[in-house]
Residue frames relative to the residue before (quaternion, step in Angstrom):
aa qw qx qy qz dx dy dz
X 1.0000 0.0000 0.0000 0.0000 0.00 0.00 0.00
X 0.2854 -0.7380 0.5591 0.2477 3.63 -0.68 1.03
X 0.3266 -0.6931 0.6006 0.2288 4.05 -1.44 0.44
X 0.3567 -0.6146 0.5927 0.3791 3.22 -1.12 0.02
X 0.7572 -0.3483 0.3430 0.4332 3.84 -1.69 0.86
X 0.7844 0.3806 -0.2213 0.4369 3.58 0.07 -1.75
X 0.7518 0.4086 -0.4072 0.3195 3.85 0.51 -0.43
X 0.5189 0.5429 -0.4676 0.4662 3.38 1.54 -0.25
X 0.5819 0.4392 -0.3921 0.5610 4.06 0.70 -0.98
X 0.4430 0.6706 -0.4710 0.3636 3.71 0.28 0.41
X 0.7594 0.3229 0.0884 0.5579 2.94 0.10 -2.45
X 0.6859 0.4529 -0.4151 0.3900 3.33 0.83 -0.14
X 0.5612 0.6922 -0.3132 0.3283 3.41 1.66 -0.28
X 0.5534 0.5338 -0.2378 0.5935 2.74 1.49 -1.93
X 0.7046 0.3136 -0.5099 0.3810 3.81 -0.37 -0.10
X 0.7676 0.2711 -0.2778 0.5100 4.18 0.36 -0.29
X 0.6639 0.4836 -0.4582 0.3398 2.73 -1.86 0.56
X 0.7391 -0.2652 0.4254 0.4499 3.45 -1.41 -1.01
X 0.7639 0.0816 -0.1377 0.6252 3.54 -0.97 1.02
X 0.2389 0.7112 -0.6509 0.1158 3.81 0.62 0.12
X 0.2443 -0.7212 0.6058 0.2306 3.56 -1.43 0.36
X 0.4225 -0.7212 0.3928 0.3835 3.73 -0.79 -0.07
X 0.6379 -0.5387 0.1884 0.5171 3.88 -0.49 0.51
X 0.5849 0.5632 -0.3770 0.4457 3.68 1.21 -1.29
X 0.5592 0.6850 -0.2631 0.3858 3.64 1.05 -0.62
X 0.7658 0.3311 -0.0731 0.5464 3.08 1.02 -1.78
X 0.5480 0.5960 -0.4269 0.4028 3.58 0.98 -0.15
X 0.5367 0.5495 -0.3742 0.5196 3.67 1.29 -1.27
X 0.7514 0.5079 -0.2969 0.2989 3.56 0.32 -1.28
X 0.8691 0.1584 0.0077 0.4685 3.54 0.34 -1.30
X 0.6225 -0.7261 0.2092 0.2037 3.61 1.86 0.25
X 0.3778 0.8372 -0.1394 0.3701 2.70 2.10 0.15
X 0.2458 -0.7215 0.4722 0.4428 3.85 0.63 -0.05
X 0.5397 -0.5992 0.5175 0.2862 3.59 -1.54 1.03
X 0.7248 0.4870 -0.3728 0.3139 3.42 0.76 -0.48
X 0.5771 0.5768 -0.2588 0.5170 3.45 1.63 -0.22
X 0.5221 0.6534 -0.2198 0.5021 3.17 1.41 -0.42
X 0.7410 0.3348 -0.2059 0.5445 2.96 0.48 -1.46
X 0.7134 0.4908 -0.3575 0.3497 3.96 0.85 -0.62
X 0.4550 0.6324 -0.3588 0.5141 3.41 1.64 0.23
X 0.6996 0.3857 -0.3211 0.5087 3.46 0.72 -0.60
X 0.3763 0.6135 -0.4171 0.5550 3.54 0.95 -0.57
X 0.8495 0.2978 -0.2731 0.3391 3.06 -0.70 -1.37
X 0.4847 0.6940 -0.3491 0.4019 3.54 1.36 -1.48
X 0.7170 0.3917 -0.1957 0.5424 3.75 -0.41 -2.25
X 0.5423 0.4118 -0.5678 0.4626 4.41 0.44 -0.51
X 0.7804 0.4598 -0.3390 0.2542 3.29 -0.50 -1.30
X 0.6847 0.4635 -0.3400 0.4480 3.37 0.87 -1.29
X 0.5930 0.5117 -0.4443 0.4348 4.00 0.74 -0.55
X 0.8100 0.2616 -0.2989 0.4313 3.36 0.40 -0.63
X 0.4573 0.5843 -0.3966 0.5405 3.70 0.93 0.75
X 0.0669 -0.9141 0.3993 -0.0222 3.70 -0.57 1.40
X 0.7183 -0.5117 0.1848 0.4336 3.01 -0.87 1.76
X 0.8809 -0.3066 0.2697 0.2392 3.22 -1.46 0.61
X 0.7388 0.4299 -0.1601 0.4938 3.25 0.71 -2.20
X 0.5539 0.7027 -0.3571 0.2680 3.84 0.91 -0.94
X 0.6745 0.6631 -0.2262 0.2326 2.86 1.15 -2.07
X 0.2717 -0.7524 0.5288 0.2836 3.85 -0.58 0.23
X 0.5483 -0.5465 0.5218 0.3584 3.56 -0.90 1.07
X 0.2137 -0.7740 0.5839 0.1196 3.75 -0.95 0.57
């Protein structure tokens, strides 16, 4: 089953942060497989590491 961009940045929300939930959690909840879940955040926490802090950014 394909997702759309914004529902993965969803589920990827509900799992960080405050009140975070865990994927086996969110899978029960919204039916999603935990392993896809869990490969969203992966991917998620990748991107953001290799994405630099504000100050870094060059003005374009």
């Amino acid at each position: 089953m394909s997702y759309t961009d914004a529902f993965k940045a969803e589920m990827v929300k509900r799992m960080v942060g405050p009140g975070a939930v865990s994927a086996a959690a969110l899978s029960r909840q919204v039916g999603v497989s935990q392993p896809t879940l869990s490969q969203w955040l992966r991917e998620a926490r990748r991107v953001a590491a290799m994405t630099p802090p504000p100050e870094e950014k060059k003005p374009t």
